[in-house]
N, C-alpha and C positions, 0 to 999 in steps of 0.2 A: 322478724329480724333474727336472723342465723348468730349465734355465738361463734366466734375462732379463737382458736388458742393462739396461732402463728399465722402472721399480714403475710401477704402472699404479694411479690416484689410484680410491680407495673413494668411495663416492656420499657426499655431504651428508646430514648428518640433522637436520631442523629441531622444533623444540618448539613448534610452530604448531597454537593452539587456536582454533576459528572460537569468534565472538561473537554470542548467538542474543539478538534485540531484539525485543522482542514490545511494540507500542506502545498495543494496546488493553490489557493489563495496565499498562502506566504511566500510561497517562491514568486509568483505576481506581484506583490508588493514590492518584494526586493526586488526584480526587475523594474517595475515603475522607479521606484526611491532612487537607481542609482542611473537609472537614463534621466530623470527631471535636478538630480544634487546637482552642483557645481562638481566637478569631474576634477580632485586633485590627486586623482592615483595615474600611475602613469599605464600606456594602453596595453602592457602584456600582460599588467597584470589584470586589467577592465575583460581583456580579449581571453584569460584565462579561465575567468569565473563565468561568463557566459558560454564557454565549452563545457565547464564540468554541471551547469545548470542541463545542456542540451544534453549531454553523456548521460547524466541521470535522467531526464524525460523520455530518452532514446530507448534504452537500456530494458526497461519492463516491458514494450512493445518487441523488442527484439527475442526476450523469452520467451513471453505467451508463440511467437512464429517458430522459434525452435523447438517448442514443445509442441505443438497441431501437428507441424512434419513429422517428430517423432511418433506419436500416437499413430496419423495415417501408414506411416510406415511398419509400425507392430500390427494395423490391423490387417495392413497388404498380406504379411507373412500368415498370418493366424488363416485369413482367406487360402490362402496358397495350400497349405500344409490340410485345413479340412476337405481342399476340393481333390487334392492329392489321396487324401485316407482315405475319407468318405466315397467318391464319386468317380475313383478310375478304377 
């Protein structure tokens, strides 16, 4: 049995639980909730909220396609430019 002059402090132990968020099941829900509720809003505003549901689903597809063009497009030039230096 070791003698100590000074306890030497045990490690922390936390009750930390991550929180998993999955946003296309919410936006699902809210879509089911408010197509099965009784429907007391009136429909521009019903007919609103399911455009800005589709504007936001739309929208990240729409970038990922604007950015592929762009990239093929910087590598058309990059092609052009070494066939240019390199090979005439």
């Amino acid at each position: 049995m070791a003698l100590t002059f000074f306890k030497t402090p045990k490690n922390k132990k936390y009750n930390y639980k991550p929180v998993y968020w999955n946003k296309e099941k919410e936006e699902r829900d809210k879509r089911l909730k408010s197509a099965f509720e009784d429907t007391s809003k009136d429909y521009s505003e019903a007919l609103r909220e399911r455009m800005e549901l589709r504007w936001r689903r739309n929208s990240g597809a729409r970038d990922r396609r604007n950015a592929n063009l762009r990239f093929i497009m910087v590598l058309g030039v990059i092609i052009l430019l070494f066939y240019y230096i390199f090979l005439r």
